[in-house]
C-alpha positions as CSV (number, residue, x, y, z in Angstrom):
1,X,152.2,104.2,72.5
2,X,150.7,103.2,75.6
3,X,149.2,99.5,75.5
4,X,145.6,98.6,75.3
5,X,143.9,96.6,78.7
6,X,141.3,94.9,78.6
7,X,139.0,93.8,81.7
8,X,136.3,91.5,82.4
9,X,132.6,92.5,83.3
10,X,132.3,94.9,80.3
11,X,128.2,94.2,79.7
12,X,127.6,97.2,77.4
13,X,130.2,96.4,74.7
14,X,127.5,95.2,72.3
15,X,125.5,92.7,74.4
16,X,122.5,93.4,77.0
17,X,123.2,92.7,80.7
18,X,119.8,91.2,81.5
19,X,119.7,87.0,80.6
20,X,123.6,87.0,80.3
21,X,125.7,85.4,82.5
22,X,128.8,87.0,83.3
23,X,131.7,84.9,84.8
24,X,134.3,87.4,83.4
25,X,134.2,89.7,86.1
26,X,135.1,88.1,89.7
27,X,132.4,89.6,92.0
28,X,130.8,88.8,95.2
29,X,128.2,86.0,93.3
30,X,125.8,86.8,96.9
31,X,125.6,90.5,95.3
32,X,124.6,93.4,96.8
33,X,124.3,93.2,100.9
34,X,120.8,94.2,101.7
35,X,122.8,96.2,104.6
36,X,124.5,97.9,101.5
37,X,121.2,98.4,100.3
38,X,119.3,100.1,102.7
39,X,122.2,102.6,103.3
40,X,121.8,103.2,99.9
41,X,118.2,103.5,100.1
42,X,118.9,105.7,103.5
43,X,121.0,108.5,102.1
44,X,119.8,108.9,98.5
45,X,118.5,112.1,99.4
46,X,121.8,113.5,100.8
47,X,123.2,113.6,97.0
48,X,122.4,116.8,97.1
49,X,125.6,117.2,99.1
50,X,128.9,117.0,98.9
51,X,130.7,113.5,100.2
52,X,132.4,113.8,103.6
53,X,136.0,114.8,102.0
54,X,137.6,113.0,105.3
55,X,135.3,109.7,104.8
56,X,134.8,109.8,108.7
57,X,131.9,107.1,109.5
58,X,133.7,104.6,106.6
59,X,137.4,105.2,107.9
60,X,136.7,104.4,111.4
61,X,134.5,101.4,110.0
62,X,137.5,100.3,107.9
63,X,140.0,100.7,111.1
64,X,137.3,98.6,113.3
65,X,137.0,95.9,111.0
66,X,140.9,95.6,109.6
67,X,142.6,97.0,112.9
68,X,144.3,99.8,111.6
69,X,145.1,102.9,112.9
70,X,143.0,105.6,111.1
71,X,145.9,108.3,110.0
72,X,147.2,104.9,108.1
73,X,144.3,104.6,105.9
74,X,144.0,106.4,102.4
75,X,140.8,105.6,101.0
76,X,140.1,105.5,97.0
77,X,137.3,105.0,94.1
78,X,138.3,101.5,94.1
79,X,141.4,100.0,94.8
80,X,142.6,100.9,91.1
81,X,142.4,104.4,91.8
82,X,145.4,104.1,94.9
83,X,147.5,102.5,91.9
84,X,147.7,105.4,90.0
85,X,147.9,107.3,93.4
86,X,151.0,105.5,94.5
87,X,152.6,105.7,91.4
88,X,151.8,109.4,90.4
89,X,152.9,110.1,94.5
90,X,156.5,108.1,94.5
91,X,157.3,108.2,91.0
92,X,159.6,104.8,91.3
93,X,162.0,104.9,88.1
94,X,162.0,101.2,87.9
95,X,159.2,98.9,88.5
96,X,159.2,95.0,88.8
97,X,156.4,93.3,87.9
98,X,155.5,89.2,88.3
99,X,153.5,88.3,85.5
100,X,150.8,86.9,84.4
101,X,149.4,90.0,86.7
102,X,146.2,92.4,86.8
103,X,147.1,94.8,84.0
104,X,146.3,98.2,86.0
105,X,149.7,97.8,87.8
106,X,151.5,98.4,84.8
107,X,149.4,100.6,83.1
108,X,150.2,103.0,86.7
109,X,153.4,102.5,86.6
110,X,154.0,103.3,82.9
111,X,151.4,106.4,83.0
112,X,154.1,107.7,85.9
113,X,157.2,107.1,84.1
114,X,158.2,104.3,85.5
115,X,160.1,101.6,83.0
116,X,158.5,98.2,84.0
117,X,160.5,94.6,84.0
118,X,158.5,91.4,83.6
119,X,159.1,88.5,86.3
120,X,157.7,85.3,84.9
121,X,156.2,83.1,87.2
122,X,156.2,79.4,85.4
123,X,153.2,77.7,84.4
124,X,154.8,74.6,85.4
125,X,154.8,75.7,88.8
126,X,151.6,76.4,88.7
127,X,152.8,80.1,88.7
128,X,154.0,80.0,92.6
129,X,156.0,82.8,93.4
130,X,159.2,81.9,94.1
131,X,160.2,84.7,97.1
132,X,164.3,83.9,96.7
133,X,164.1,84.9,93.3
134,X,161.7,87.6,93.5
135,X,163.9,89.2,96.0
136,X,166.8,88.9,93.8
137,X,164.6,90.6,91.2
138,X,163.9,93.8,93.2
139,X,165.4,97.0,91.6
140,X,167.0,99.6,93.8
141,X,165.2,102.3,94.4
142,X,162.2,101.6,92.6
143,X,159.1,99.2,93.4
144,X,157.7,95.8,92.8
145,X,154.3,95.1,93.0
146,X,152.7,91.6,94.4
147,X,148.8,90.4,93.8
148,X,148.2,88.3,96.9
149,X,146.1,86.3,95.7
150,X,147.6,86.9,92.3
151,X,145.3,87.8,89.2
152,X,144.6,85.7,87.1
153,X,146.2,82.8,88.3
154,X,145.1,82.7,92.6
155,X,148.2,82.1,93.5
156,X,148.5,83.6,96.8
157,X,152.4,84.2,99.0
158,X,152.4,83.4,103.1
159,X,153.0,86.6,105.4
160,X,156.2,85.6,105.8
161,X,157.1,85.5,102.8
162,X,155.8,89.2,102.2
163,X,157.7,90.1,105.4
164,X,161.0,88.8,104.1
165,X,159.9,90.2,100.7
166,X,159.2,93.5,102.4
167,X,162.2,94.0,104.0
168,X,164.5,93.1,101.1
169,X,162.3,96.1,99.7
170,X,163.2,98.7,102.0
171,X,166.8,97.5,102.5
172,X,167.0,98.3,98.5
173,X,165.0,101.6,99.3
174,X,162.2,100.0,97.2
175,X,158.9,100.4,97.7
176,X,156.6,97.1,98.1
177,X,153.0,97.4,97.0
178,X,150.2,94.3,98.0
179,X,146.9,94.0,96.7
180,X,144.8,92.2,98.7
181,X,141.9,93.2,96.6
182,X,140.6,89.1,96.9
183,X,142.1,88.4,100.4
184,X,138.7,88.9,101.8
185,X,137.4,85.7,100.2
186,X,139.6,83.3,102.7
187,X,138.0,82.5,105.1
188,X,141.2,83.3,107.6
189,X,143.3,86.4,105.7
190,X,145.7,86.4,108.3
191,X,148.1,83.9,107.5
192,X,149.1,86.1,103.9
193,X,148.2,89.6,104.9
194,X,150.4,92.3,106.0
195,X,147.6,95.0,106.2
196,X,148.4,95.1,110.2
197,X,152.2,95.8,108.8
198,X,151.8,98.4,106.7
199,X,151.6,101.3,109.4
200,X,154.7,100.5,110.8
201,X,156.6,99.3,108.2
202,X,158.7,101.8,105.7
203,X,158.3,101.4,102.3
204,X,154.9,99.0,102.2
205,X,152.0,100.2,100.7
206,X,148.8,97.1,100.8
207,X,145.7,97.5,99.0
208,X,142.1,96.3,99.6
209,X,139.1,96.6,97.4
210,X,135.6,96.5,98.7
211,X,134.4,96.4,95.2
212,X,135.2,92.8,94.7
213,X,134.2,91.1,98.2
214,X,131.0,92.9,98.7
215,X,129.4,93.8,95.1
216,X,130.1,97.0,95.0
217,X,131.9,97.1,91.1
218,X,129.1,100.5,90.3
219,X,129.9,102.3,93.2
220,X,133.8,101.9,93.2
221,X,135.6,101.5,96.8
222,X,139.1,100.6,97.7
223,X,141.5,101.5,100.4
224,X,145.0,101.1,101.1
225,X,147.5,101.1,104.2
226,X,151.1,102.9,104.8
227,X,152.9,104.9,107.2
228,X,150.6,108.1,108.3
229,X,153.4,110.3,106.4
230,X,153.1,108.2,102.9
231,X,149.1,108.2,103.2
232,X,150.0,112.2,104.0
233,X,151.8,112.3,100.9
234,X,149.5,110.6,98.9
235,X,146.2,112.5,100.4
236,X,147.9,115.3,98.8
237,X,147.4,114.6,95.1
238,X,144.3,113.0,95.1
239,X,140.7,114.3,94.6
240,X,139.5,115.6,97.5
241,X,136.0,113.8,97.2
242,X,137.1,111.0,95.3
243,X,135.1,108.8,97.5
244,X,131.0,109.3,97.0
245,X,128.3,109.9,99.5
246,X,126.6,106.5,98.7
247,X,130.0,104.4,98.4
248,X,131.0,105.6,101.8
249,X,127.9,104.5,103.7
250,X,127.5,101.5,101.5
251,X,131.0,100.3,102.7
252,X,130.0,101.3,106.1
253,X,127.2,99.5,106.6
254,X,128.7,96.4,104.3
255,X,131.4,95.9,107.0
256,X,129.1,95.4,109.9
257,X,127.0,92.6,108.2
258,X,129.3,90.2,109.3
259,X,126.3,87.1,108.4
260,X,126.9,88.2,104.8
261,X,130.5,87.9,104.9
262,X,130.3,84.6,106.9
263,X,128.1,83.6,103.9
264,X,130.0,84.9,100.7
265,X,132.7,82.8,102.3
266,X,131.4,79.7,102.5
267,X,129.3,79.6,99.2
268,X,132.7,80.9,97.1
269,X,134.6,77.8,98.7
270,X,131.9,75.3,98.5
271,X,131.1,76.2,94.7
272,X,134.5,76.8,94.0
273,X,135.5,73.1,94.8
274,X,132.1,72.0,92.8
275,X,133.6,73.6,89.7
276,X,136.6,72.6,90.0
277,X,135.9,69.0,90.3
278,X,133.5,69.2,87.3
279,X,136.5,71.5,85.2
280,X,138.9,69.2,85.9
281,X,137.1,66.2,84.2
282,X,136.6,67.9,80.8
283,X,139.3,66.4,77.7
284,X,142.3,68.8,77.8
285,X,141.4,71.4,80.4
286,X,143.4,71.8,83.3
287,X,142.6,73.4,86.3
288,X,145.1,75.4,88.5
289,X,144.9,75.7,92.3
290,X,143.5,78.6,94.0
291,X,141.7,79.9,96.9
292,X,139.8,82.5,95.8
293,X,136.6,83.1,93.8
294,X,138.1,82.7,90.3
295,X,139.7,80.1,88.4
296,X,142.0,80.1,85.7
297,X,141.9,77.3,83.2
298,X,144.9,76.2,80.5
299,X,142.5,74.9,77.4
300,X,145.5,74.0,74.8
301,X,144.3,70.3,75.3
302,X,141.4,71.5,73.6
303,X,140.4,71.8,69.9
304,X,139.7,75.6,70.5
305,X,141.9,78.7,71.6
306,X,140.9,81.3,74.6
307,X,139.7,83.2,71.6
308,X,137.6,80.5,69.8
309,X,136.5,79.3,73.0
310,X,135.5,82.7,74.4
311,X,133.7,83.2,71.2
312,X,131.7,80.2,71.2
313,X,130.6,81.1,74.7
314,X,129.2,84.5,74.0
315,X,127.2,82.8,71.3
316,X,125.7,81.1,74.5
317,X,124.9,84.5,76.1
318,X,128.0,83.8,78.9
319,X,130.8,86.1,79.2
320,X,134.6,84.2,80.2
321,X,137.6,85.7,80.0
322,X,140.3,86.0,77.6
323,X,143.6,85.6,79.4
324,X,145.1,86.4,75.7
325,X,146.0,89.9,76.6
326,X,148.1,89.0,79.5
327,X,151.4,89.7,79.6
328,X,153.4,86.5,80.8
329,X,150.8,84.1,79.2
330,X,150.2,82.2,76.1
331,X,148.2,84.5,73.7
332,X,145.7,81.1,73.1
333,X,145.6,79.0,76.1
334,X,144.0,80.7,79.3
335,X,140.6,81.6,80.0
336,X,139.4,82.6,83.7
337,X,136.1,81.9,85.4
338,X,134.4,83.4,88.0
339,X,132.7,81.3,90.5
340,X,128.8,82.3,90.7
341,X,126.0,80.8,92.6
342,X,125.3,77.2,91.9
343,X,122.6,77.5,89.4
344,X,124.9,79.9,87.6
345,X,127.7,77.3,87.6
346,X,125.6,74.5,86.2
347,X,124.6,76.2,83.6
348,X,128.3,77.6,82.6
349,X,129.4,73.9,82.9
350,X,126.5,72.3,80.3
351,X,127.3,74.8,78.0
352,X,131.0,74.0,78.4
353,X,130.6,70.2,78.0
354,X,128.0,71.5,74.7
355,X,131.4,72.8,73.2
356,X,134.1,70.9,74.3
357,X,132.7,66.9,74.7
């Protein structure tokens, strides 16, 4: 029987969106570009036709912004979509998976067949990935699949050690697959990336999601990067208009407005290290180190479980996250938080020090 995941940002299980504040899901807290926006706006009449099937004006905006050769591209309806691409494409036997991890890549890799091994990343280590290890850990002929940054935890591995990680891959005949779905929130990506890798390199398949970085959860956008004959092989099983009219100029426009980006960046850091300071100073919460635009918190200091504390919060009319249901962590001890505009994060932290002080 195939598990049951769970994700954040469900607002229509039972609640109304409008007054609730939602730090389950981790999205752009800037929202919507207003470049997004006016595309939007632009082309709402051309829903009467069908999507460009190539995604012309949003793959050449893609290549512009991540240099990266056009043919290398395969775009999807978020970056979840290209996970169940990959897996239903290759069909790897054996998958390794680090855990605590985003629970799509194993619910791909079991909907294709694949059997999946856990690789625990320790707590105590703030869950680092440890690349000797990991690399010892790669099955042959099969595929092991890396969040960098890591979800939930925001743990993120340097590009050297996804090149060294990548080539023990392909030595093993073992397909690597990245997500960089949050790499757009550093303010430099290059230092852990291997996008500008993934063209050349056999065996790599990395992932970015435009959903996340610029607010576009509704719409759903994602592409990924690989050799021109893997993105060949994997343009031949999916939908041919998978990606909308109004996603594609959306994105298009989104990755010109480089102010907004320059902005997102700068507010996620600044209000990240704001919450984290103010986290880090309630009884029996600990706070691990990340870069991105979530945090995840260990409450077992507390009086209250991820459940009871989740719970409590909701009461509150603010949605965190559960960690309970990931594999790889306790059941009762993790919660995640997204980090929202500072308002936003004020009032997540008095209701916070309501519960816990």
């Amino acid at each position: 029987m195939m598990k049951r995941f769970v994700h954040g940002g469900n607002i229509y299980e039972d609640i109304p969106a409008d007054g609730w504040l939602d730090f389950s899901a981790n999205i752009n807290p800037l929202g919507l570009p207003a470049s997004a926006r006016e595309a939007i706006a632009l082309h709402i009449g051309d829903v009467i036709h069908y999507p460009d099937p190539a995604a012309r004006r949003l793959r050449q905006a893609l290549s512009s912004s991540y240099d990266v050769a056009p043919d290398a591209l395969v775009l999807g309806n978020g970056a979840a979509e290209l996970f169940y691409l990959f897996f239903q494409t290759f069909r790897p036997q054996r998958t390794t998976l680090p855990v605590p991890s985003f629970s799509e890549y194993e619910r791909a890799a079991l909907a294709a067949g694949s059997s999946v091994t856990y690789f625990q990343l320790d707590a105590q280590e703030d869950f680092r990935f440890d690349g000797e290890k990991l690399r010892a850990a790669l099955p042959e002929q099969g595929c092991a699949v890396v969040g960098n940054p890591n979800n939930p935890t925001g743990t993120l591995l340097t590009r050297e050690e996804l090149m060294q990680l990548a080539d023990a891959a392909a030595a093993r005949k073992t397909w690597l697959l990245v997500d960089e779905s949050f790499l757009d929130f550093l303010p430099d990506d290059a230092p852990y990336s291997l996008l500008d890798a993934a063209a050349e390199k056999p065996y790599l398949f990395v992932i970015r999601s435009l959903t996340k970085f610029f607010a576009l959860p509704g719409l759903r956008l994602g592409f990924g990067a690989a050799s021109p004959s893997a993105v060949q092989a994997m343009e031949r099983g999916k939908d041919v208009w998978n990606v909308n009219l109004l996603a594609q100029e959306a994105g298009a426009a989104a990755l010109q407005d480089h102010a907004y980006a320059e902005e997102s960046r700068g507010l996620v850091a600044e209000e990240r290290r704001f919450l984290c300071s103010r986290l880090a100073s309630l009884p029996g919460v600990r706070v691990y180190p990340t870069q991105v635009n979530f945090l995840l918190l260990d409450i077992r200091g507390t009086h209250l479980s991820s459940t009871e504390l989740t719970a409590r919060m909701r009461r509150e009319e603010v949605l965190i996250r559960d960690c309970g249901n990931y594999p790889g962590l306790d059941g009762r001890s993790y919660v995640r938080l997204a980090v929202r505009q500072h308002e936003e994060n004020v009032k997540l932290l008095e209701r916070l020090e309501t519960i816990l002080l």
